[in-house]
C-alpha positions in Angstrom: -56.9 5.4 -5.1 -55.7 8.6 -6.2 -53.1 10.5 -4.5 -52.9 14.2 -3.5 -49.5 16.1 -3.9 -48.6 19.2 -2.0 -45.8 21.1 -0.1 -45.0 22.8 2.9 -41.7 24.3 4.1 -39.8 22.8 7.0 -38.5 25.3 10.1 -35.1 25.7 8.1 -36.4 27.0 4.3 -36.3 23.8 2.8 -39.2 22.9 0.4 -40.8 19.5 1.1 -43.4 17.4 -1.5 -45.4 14.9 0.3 -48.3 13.1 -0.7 -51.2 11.9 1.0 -53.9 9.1 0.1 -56.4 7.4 1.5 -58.6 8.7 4.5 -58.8 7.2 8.5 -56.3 6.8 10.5 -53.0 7.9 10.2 -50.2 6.4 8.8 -46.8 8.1 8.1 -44.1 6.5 6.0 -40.8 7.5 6.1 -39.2 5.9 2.8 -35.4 4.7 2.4 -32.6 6.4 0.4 -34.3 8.2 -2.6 -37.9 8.5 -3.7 -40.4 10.3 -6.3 -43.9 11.0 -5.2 -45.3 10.9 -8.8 -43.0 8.4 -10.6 -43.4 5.7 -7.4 -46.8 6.2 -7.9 -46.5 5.1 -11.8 -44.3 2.1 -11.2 -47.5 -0.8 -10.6 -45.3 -2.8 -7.8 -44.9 0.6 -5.4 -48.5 2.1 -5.9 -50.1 -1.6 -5.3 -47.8 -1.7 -2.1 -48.7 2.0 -0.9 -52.6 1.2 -1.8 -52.8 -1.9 0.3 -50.9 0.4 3.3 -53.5 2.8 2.8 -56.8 0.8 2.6 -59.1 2.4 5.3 -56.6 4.6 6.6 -54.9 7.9 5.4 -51.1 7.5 4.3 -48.4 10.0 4.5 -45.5 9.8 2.6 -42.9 12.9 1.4 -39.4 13.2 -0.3 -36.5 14.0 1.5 -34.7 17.3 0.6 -32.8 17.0 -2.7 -35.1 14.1 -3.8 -38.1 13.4 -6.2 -40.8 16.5 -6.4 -38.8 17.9 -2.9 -36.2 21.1 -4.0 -33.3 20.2 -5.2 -30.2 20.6 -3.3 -26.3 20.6 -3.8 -25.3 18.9 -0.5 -22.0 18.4 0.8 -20.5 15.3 2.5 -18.9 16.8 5.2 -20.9 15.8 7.9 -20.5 19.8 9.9 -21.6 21.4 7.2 -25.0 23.4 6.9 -26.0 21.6 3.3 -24.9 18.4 4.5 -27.9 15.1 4.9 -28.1 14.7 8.8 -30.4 13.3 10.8 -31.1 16.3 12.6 -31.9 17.5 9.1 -34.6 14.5 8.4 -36.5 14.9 11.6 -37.2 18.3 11.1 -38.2 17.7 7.3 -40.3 14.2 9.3 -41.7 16.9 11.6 -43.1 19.5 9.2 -44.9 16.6 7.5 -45.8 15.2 10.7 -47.6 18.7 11.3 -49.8 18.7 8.7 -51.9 16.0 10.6 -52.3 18.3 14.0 -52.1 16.4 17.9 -53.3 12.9 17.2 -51.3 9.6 17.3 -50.5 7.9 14.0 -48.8 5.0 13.5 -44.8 5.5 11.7 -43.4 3.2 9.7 -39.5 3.2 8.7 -38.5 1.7 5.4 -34.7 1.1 5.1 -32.5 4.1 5.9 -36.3 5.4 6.8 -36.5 3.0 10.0 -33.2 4.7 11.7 -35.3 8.4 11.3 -38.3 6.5 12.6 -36.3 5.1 15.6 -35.2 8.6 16.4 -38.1 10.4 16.2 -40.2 7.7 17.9 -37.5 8.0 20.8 -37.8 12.2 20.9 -41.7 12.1 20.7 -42.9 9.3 22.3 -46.2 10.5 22.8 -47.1 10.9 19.3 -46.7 7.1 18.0 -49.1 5.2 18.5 -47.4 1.7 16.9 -44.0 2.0 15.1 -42.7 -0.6 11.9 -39.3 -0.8 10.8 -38.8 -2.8 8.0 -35.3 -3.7 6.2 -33.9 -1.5 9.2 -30.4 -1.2 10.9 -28.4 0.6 13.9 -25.1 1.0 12.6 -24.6 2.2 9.3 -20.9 1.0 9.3 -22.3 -2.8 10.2 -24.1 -2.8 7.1 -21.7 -4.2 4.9 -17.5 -3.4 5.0 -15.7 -0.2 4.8 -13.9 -1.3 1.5 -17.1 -2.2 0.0 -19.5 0.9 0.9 -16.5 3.0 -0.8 -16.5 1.2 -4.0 -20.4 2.0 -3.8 -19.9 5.5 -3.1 -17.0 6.0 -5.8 -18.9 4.0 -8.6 -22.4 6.3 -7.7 -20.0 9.7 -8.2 -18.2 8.6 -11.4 -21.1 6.8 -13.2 -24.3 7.3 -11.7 -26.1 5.5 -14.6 -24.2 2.1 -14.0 -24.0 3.0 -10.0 -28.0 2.8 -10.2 -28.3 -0.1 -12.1 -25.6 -2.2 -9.6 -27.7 -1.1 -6.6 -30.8 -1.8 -8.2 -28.6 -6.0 -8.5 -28.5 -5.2 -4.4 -32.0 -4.1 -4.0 -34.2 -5.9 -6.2 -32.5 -9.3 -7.0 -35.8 -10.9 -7.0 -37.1 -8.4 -9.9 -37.6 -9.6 -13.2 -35.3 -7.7 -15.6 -37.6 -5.5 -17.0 -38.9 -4.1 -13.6 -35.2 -3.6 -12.5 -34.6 -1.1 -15.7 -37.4 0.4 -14.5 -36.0 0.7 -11.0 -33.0 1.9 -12.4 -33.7 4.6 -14.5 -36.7 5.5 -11.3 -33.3 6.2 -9.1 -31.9 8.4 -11.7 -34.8 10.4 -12.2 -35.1 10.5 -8.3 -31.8 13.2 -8.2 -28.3 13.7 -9.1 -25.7 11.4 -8.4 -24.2 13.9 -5.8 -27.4 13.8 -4.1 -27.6 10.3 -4.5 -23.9 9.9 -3.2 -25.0 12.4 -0.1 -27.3 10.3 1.4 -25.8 7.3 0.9 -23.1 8.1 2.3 -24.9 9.5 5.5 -27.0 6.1 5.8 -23.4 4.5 6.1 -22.5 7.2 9.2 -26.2 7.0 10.8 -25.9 5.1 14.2 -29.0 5.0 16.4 -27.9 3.0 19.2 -27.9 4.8 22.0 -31.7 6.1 20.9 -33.1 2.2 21.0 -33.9 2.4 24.6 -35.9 5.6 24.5 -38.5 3.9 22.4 -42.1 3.3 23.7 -44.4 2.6 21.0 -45.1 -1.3 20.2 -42.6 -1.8 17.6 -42.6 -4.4 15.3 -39.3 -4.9 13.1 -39.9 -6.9 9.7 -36.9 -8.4 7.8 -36.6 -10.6 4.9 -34.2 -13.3 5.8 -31.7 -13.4 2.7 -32.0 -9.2 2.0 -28.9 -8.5 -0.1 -28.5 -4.9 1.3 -29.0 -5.2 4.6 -27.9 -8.7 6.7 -30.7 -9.9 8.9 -28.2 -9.8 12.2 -29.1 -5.8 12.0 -32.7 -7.1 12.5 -32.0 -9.0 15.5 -30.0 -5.9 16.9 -33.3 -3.6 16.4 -35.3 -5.9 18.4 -32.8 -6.8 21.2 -32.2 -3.0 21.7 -36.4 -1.9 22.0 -38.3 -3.0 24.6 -40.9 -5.7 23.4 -40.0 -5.5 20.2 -41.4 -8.2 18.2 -39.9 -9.8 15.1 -41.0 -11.3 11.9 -38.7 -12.5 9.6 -40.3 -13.1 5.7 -38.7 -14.7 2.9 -36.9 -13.1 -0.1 -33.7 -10.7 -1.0 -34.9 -7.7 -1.6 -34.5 -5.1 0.6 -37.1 -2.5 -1.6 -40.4 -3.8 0.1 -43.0 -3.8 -2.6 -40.6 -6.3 -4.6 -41.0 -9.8 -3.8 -43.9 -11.5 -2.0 -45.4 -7.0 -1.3 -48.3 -8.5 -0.2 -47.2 -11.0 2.6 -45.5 -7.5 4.1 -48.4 -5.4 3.6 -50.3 -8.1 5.5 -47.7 -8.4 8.3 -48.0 -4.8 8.7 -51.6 -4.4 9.1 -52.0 -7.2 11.2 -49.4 -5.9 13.8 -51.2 -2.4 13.5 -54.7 -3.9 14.0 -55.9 -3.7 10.8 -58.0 -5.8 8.3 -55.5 -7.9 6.2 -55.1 -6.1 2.7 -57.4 -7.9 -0.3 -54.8 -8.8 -3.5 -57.5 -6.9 -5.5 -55.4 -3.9 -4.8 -54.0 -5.2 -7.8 -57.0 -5.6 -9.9 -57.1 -5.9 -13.9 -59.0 -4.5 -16.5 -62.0 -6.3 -17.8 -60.0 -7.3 -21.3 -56.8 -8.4 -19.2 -59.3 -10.4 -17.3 -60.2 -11.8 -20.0 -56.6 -12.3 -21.2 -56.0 -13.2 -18.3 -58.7 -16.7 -18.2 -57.2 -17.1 -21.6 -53.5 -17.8 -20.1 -55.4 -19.9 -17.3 -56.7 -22.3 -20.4 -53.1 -22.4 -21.7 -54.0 -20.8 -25.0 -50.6 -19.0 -26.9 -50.9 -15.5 -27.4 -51.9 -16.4 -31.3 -55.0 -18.4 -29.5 -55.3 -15.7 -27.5 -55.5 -13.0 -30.6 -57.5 -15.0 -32.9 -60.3 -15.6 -29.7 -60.6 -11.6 -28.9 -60.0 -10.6 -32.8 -56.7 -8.4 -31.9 -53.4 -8.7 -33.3 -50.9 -11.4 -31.6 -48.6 -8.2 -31.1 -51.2 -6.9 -28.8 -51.9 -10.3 -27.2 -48.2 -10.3 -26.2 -48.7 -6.4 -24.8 -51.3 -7.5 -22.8 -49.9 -10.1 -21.5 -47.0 -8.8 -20.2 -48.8 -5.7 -18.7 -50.6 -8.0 -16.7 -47.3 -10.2 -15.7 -45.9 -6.8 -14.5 -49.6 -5.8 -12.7 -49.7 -8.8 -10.8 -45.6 -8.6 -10.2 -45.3 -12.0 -10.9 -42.6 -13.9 -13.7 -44.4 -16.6 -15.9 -47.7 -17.0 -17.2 -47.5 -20.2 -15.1 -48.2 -17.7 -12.2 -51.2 -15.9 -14.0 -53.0 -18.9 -14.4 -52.2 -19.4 -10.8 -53.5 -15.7 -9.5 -56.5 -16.0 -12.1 -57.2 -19.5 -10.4 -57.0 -18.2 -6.9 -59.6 -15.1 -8.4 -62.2 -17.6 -9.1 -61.6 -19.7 -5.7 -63.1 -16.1 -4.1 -65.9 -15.7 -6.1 
């Protein structure tokens, strides 16, 4: 799939990015904290999660104000001031995207900090969502984890944003290998400044949708992964109890980033509860030569076997290999032979 970048201006000046791929039925994703249109799409994990979303449908996804390809902003913290994150501010950025698609229902999924601006908006326009997902979701920012705690966060983020990133990305990703969690970390950094960073944050910590649960209409569906480091499933349970027919489905894991971990299993969940087709794993296809590399690890040749069988150096053997273990978002070669195993099983 390829994606297609452009921007549009929301009703108060700002300058909005948002990308759409795919074609069919609508889907809009509202993302958590920070994003980057282009540099989510480069990281293999996030593209493979936002492909199987978007098989046989159209997906909608933007940055937020001060983020990614969106213009940059200097925002305050005070929460009554004009430059300040708010979630008055995100529904009307949600809403010029939302516009782009004209009077149909789509289906809105919240991710995160992302599921509290779904909630709201599904409550406000409940004619316009046809099926709403919230996954790794909460009510109360403050219930999230304590005071002390979301201070140190916040301090750490303003006085070293390089080792803030990298301790959040220990919060987020725990189930990352270590090179996909560099990755992740310099991906926040290069997502904005650390006062943009610290902005938002800090209004995900202030965000309380309570009193909005009960306006929602739409058949929701709140996914959680039972041990998520960031957010404590007991938030999940609140979603649900607080929407009418709200139905949960608790996955395994501790990330709270959803294409980390078992991405797939989500995807699946997700289309299932939307009515559509499960998502294939070839979303996550391989060349024809890490194929081959790939049948190589599944016979339990070394990467010297590997280079003296395809006449390449054992440097590139090892290259190859490890561009496929990060493909595939798995940790061993133990779990290449597996995923090359299950290929042939569906031929």
């Amino acid at each position: 799939m390829q994606q297609r970048i452009e921007r549009l201006t929301t009703s108060d000046g700002v300058q909005i990015a948002y990308a759409s791929v795919g074609s069919g039925r609508p889907i809009v994703y509202v993302t958590g904290w920070l994003s980057h249109l282009e540099l989510g799409w480069e990281l293999r994990q996030e593209r493979a999660f936002y492909e199987g979303l978007a098989a046989g449908c159209r997906l909608l996804r933007y940055d937020r104000a001060g983020s990614g390809l969106s213009v940059p902003s200097a925002p305050s913290e005070a929460p009554d001031s004009d430059s300040s994150p708010s979630l008055e501010r995100e529904l009307d950025q949600l809403s010029a995207v939302i516009a782009t698609l004209g009077p149909e229902p789509f289906d809105l999924v919240g991710t995160s900090m992302g599921s509290l601006v779904a909630v709201a908006w599904a409550a406000a326009h409940p004619e316009s969502v046809r099926s709403l997902v919230l996954y790794g979701g909460w009510v109360r920012g403050a219930d999230i984890s304590p005071s002390g705690a979301q201070e140190n966060v916040l301090g750490l983020i303003d006085s070293h944003w390089g080792l803030g990133s990298d301790v959040l990305t220990e919060i987020f990703a725990p189930d990352a290998d270590a090179t996909t969690r560099q990755e992740f970390g310099r991906y926040q950094r290069a997502c904005s400044t650390a006062a943009t960073a610290r902005a938002l944050l800090a209004m995900s910590y202030r965000l309380d949708i309570g009193e909005l649960l009960g306006e929602v209409r739409a058949p929701t569906l709140v996914v959680h992964r039972a041990h998520d480091r960031a957010v404590p499933l007991a938030q999940a349970a609140v979603l649900v109890d607080g929407i009418a027919g709200a139905q949960l489905i608790v996955l395994p894991g501790r990330s709270h980033l959803p294409y980390i971990g078992d991405a797939h299993e989500l995807v699946t969940t997700i289309r299932r509860f939307l009515g559509l087709r499960a998502a294939r794993r070839g979303a996550l296809d391989l060349t024809p030569r890490q194929r081959e590399v790939a049948a190589l690890v599944s016979a339990g040749c070394t990467n010297r076997e590997i280079a003296e069988r395809l006449g390449i150096g054992e440097r590139s053997a090892e290259g190859h290999v490890e561009r496929i273990r990060l493909r595939l978002a798995v940790r061993s070669r133990a779990q290449i032979a597996a995923w090359h195993a299950a290929q042939g099983d569906r031929r």
